[in-house]
MMTF fields as JSON, N, C-alpha, C and O atoms, coordinates in Angstrom:
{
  "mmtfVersion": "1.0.0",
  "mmtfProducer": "UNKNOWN",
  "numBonds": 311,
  "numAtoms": 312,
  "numGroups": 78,
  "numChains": 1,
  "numModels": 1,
  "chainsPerModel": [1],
  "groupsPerChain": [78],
  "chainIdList": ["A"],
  "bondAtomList": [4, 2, 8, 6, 12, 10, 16, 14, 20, 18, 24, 22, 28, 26, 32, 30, 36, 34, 40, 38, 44, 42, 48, 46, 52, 50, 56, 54, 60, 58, 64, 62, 68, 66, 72, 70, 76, 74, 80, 78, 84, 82, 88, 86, 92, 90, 96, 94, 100, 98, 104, 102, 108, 106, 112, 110, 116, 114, 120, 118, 124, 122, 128, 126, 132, 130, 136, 134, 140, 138, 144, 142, 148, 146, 152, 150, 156, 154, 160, 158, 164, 162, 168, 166, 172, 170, 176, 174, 180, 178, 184, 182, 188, 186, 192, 190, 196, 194, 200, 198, 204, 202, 208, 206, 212, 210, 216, 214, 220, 218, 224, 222, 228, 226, 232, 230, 236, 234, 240, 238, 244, 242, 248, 246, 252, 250, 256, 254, 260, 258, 264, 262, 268, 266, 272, 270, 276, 274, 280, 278, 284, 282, 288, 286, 292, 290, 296, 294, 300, 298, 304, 302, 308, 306],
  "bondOrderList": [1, 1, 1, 1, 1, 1, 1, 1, 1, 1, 1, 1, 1, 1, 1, 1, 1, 1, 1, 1, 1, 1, 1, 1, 1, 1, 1, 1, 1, 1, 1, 1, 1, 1, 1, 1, 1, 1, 1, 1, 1, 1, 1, 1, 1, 1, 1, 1, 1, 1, 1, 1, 1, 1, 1, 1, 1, 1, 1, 1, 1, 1, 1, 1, 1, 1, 1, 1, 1, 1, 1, 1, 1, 1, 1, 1, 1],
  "groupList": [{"groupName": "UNK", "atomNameList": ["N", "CA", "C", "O"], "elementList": ["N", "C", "C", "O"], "formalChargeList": [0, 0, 0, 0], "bondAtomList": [1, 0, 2, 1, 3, 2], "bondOrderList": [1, 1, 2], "singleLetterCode": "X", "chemCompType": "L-PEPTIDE LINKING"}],
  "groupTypeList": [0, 0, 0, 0, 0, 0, 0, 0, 0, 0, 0, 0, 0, 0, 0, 0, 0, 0, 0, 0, 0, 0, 0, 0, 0, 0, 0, 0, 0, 0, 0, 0, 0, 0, 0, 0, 0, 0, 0, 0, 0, 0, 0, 0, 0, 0, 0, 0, 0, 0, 0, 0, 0, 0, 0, 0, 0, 0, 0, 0, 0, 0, 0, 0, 0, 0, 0, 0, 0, 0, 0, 0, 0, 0, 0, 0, 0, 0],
  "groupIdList": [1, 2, 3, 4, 5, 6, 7, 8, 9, 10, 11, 12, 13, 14, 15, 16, 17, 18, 19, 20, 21, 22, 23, 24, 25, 26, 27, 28, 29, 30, 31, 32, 33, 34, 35, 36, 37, 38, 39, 40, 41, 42, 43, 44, 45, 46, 47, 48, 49, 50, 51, 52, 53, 54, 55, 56, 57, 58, 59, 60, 61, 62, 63, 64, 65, 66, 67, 68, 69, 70, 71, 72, 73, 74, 75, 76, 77, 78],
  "secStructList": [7, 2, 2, 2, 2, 2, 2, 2, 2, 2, 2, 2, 2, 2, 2, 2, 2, 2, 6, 6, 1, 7, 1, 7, 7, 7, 7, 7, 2, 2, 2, 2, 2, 2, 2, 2, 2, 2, 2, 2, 2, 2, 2, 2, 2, 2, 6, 6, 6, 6, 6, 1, 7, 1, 7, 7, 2, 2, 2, 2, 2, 2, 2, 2, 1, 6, 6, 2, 2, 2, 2, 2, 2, 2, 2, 2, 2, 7],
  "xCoordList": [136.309, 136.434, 135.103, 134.737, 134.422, 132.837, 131.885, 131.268, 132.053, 130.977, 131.403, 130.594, 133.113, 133.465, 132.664, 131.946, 133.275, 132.927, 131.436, 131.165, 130.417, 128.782, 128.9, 128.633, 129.217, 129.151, 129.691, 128.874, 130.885, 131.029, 130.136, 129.841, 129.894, 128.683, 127.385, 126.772, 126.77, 125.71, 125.532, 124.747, 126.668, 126.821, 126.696, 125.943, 127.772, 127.796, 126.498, 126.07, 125.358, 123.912, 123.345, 122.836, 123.582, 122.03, 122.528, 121.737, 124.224, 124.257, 123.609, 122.867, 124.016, 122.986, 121.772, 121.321, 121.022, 119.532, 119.146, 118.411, 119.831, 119.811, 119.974, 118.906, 120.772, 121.003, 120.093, 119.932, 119.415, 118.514, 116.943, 116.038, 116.862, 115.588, 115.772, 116.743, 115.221, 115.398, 114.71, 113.968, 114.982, 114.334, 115.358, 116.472, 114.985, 115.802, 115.68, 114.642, 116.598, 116.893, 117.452, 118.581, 117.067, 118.025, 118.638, 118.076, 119.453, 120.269, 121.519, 121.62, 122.362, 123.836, 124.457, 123.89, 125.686, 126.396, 125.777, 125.622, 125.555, 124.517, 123.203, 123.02, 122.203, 121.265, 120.908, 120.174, 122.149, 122.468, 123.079, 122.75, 123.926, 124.353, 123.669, 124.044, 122.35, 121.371, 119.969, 118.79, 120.235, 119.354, 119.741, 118.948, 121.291, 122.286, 122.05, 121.662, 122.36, 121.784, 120.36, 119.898, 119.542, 118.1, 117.428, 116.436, 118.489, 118.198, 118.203, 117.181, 119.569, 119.969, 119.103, 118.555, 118.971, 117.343, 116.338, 116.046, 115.862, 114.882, 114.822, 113.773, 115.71, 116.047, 116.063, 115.468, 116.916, 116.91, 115.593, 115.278, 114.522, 113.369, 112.626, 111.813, 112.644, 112.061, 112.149, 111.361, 113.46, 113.872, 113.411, 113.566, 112.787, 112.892, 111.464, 110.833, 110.908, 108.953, 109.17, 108.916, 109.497, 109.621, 110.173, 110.069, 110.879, 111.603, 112.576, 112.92, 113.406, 114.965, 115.248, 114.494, 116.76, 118.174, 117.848, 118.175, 117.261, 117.685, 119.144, 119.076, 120.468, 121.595, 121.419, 121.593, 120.942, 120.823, 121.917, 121.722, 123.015, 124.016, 123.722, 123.063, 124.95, 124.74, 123.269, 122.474, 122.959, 121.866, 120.974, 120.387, 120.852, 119.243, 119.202, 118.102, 120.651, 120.128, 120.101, 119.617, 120.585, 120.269, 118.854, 118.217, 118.56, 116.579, 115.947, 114.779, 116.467, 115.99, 115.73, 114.591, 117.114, 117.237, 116.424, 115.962, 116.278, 114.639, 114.254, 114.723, 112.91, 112.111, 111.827, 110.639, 112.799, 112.542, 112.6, 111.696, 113.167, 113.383, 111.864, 111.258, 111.519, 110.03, 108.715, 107.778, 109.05, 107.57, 108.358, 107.641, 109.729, 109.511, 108.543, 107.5, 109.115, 109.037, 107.337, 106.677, 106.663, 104.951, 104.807, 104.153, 105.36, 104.367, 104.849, 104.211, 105.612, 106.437, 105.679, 105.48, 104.848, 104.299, 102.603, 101.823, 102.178, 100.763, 100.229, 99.071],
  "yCoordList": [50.296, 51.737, 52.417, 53.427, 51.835, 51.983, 52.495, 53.545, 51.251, 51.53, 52.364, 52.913, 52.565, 53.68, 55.272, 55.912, 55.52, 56.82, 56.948, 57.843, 55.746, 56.092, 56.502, 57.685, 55.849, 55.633, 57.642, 58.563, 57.767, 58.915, 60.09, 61.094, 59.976, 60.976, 61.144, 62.208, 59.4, 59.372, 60.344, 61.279, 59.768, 60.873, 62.55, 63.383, 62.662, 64.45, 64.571, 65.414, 64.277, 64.623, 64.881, 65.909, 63.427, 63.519, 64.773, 65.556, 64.919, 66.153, 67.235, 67.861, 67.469, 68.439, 68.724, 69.833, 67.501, 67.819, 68.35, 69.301, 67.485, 67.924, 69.189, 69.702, 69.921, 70.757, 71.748, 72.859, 71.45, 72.767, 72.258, 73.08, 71.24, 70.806, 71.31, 70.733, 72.503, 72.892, 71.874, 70.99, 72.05, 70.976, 69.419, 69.26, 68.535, 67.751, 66.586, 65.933, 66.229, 64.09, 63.407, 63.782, 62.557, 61.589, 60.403, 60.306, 59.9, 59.162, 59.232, 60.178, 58.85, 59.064, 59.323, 59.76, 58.905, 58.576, 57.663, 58.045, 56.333, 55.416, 55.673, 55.38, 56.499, 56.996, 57.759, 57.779, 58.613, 59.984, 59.473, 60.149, 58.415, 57.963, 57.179, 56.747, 56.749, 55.88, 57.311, 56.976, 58.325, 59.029, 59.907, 60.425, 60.098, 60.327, 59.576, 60.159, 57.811, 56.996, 56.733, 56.192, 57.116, 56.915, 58.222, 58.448, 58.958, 60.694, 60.417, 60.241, 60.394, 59.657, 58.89, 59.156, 57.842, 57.072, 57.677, 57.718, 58.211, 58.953, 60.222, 60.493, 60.868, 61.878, 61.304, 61.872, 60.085, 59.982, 59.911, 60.373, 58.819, 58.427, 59.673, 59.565, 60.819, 61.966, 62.941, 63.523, 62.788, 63.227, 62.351, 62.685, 61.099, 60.373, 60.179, 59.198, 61.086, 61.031, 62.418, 62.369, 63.413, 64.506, 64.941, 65.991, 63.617, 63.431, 63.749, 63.812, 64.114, 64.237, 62.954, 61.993, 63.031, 61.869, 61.581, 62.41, 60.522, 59.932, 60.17, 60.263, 60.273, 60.584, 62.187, 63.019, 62.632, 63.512, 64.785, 65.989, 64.206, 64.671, 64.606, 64.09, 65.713, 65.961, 66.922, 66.325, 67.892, 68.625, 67.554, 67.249, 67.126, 66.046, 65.362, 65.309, 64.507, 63.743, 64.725, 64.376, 65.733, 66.274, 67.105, 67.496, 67.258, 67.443, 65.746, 65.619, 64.916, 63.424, 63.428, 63.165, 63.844, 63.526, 64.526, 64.263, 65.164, 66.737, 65.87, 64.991, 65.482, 65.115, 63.688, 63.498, 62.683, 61.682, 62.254, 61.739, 63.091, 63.782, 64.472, 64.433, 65.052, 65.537, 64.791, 64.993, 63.742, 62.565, 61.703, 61.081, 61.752, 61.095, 61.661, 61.195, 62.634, 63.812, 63.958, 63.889, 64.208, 63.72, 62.858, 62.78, 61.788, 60.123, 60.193, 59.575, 60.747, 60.75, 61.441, 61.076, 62.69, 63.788, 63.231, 63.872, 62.312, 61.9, 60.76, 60.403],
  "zCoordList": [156.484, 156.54, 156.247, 156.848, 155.325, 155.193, 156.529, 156.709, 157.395, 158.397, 159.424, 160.172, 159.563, 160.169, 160.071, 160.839, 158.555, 157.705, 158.468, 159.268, 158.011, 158.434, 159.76, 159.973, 160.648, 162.198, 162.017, 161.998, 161.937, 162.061, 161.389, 162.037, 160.597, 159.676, 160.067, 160.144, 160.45, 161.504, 162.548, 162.707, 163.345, 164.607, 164.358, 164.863, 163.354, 163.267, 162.76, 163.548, 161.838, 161.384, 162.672, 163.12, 163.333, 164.706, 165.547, 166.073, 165.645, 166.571, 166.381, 167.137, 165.052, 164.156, 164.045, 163.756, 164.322, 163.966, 165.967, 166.233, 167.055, 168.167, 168.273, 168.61, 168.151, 168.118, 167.309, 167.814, 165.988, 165.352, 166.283, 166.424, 166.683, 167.438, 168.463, 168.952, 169.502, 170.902, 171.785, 171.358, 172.886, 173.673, 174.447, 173.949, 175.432, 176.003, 175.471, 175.576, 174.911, 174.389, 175.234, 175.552, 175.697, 176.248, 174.821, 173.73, 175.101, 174.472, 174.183, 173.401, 174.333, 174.235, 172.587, 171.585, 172.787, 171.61, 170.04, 168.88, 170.734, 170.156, 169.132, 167.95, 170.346, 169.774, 168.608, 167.62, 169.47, 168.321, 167.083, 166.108, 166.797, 165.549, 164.955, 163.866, 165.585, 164.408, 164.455, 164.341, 164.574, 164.202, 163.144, 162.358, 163.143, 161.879, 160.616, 159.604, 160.663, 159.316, 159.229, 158.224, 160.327, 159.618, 158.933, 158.24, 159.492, 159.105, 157.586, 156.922, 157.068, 155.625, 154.971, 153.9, 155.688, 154.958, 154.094, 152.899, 155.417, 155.464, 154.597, 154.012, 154.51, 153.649, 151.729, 150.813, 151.63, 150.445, 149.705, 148.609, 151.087, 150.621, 150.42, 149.502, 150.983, 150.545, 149.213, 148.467, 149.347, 148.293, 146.539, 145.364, 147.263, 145.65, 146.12, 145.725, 146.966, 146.384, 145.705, 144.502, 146.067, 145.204, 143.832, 143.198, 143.562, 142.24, 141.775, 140.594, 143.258, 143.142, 143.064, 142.918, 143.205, 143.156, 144.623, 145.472, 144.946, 146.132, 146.938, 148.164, 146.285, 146.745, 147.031, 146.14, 148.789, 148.966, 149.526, 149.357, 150.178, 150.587, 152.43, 153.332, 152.031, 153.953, 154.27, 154.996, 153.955, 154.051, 154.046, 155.084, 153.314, 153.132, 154.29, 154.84, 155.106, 155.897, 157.265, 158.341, 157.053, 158.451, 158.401, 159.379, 157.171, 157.496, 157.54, 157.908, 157.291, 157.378, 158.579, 158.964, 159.756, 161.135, 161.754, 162.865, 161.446, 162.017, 161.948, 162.67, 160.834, 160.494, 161.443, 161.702, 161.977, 162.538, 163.641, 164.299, 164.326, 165.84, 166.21, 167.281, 165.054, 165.274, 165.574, 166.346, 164.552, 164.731, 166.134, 166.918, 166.307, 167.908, 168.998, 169.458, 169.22, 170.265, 170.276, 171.313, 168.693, 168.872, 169.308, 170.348, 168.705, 169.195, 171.15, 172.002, 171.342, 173.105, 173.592, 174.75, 173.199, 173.713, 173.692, 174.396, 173.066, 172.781, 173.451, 173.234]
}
């Protein structure tokens, strides 16, 4: 039931961060749900250089999932 919950939470973040990022993605379903748990990752790890609680919530990983959507879209654009 674990990797369900992620898979689903994944997904709703990356929609999220798609969505505040303007502009065209390709990637489906898939994509969009590992840009959801790396969003999360990524978010906690931010959060624990700044010297919060790594346990960031939903907000944190959907600036996690910006934040990885942005340095794609550079390194794609360069």
């Amino acid at each position: 039931m674990g990797l369900l919950w992620t898979i689903l939470i994944g997904f709703l973040v990356g929609t999220i961060a798609k969505v505040l990022v303007p502009g065209k993605d390709s990637g489906g379903f898939i994509v969009t749900t590992l840009l959801g748990v790396g969003g999360s990752w990524v978010g906690g790890w931010l959060a624990g250089l700044i010297g919060m609680s790594p346990r960031v919530g939903f907000i944190g990983s959907v600036i996690g999932a910006v934040v990885i959507l942005l340095i794609y879209r550079w390194l794609k654009n360069k």
